[in-house]
C-alpha angles and dihedrals in degrees: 000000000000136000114267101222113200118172107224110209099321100300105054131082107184112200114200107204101185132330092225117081108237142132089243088059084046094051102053085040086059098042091048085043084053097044099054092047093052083039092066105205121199106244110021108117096181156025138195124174120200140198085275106355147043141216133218125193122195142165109251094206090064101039128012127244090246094047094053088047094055092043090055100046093056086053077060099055089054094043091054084052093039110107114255090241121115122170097232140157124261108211137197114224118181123219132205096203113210092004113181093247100064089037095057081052096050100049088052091059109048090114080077095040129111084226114026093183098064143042120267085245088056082049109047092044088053093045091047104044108256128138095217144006096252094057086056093048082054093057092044092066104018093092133032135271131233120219091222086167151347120213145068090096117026101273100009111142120203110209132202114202108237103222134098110299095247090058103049116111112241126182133170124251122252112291088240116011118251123248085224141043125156117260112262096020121170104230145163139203125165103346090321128115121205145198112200104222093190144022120269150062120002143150108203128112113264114227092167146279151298121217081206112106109227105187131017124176091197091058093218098127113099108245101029092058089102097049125008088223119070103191128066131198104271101024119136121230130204125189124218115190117226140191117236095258088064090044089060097046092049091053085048090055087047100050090047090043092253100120121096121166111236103247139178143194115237143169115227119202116187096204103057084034087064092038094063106006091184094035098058090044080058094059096042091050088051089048093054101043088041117122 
């Protein structure tokens, strides 16, 4: 379907790619993300490509309203045409599940729960079918995650669960957001998945933690010395659930500068992606953990 334009103030063209949440919807924001970048169009200032949508911003004194409008949906028509394939990285992120830190915070905040009398892992595993929670932590991490954006707070990375739609987990949000949640919480609200990159309100469900930094303005931890934010639009996440002695290891590595996410280079291609889901995991998960 096509595009929705709205002009926001007069420096804004908001592109609507879809309403409903999907990769497909991803795929054609990017790549007219993509398009108007490499365009280079005299007068935009800014992009920002989101799960289904995208943002220009542009000065009005260099190029029209109209004439952005009409630049930008002709970047449409080629993205429609443009071939589902991006060269990406595939990441390991590991996950303490029901860590003592989130569940401290949880416990605190039932008052603005849908069911004060549980966990939101007790929660998330009922709504969703499953028979325990530790069937639902399984299908947390037993597929991977799609970076579908990074943004609302510096690091954050919005992640979309690549498996069929009938099998995503999908919770509601708190009935009122918290004034606290742990920095680099694991989350979920709607069918999105969550890590918290720094300390403070939230609404989303907690299913546990990473020992792994996000995002550092200081740009001291090792890998994150290049850039302060760690996630880019289209990676691909996979969580490895851990034990706390290997959380604390792992906090130990990252404090002396030892800690590196194993990470790989892949090629994603949506089509064969949507011809064999678990298939295609499967390939992405041999290309990560080969030597």
């Amino acid at each position: 379907m096509p595009a929705r334009y709205t002009f926001g103030g007069d420096e804004h063209l908001f592109v609507e790619c879809s309403e409903e949440m999907s990769l497909e919807a991803f795929f054609k924001s990017l790549s007219m993300a993509t398009g108007v970048r490499e365009s280079k169009i005299r007068g935009v200032t800014e992009i920002c490509p989101a799960n289904a949508s995208m943002q220009v911003k542009f000065n009005p004194d260099i190029i029209k309203p109209d004439d952005i409008l009409k630049e930008v949906q002709l970047i449409e028509g080629a993205a429609e045409k443009a071939e589902p394939v991006i060269r990406t990285r595939i990441v390991e992120v590991p996950v303490l599940y029901n860590d003592p830190w989130t569940h401290e915070t949880v416990m605190r905040f039932r008052e603005r729960h849908q069911e004060p009398s549980g966990t939101d892992l007790d929660y998330g595993a009922r709504i969703n079918g499953y028979s325990s929670v530790d069937r639902f932590i399984a299908a947390h991490h037993g597929s991977p995650w799609f970076v579908s954006m990074v943004g609302f707070v510096a690091g954050l990375p919005f992640m979309y669960q690549m498996v069929e739609r009938q099998r995503q987990i999908e919770v509601p949000k708190y009935l009122r957001p918290r004034t606290d949640t742990p920095r680099l919480t694991v989350g979920h609200g709607g069918c999105f998945g969550c890590i918290y990159s720094v300390r403070g309100a939230g609404g989303y469900q907690m299913f546990g933690i990473t020992p792994m930094p996000i995002f550092d303005a200081t740009q001291t931890t090792s890998y994150l010395r290049d850039f302060m934010v760690f996630f880019r639009p289209g990676d691909i996440v996979k969580f490895k659930p851990i034990d706390r002695d290997a959380y604390d290891q792992a906090v130990e590595d990252v404090d002396k500068g030892r800690f590196a996410p194993p990470i790989r280079e892949v090629s994603f291609d949506l089509r064969k992606f949507q011809k064999d889901i678990g298939g295609y995991n499967k390939t992405l998960e041999d290309a990560l953990y080969a030597h």
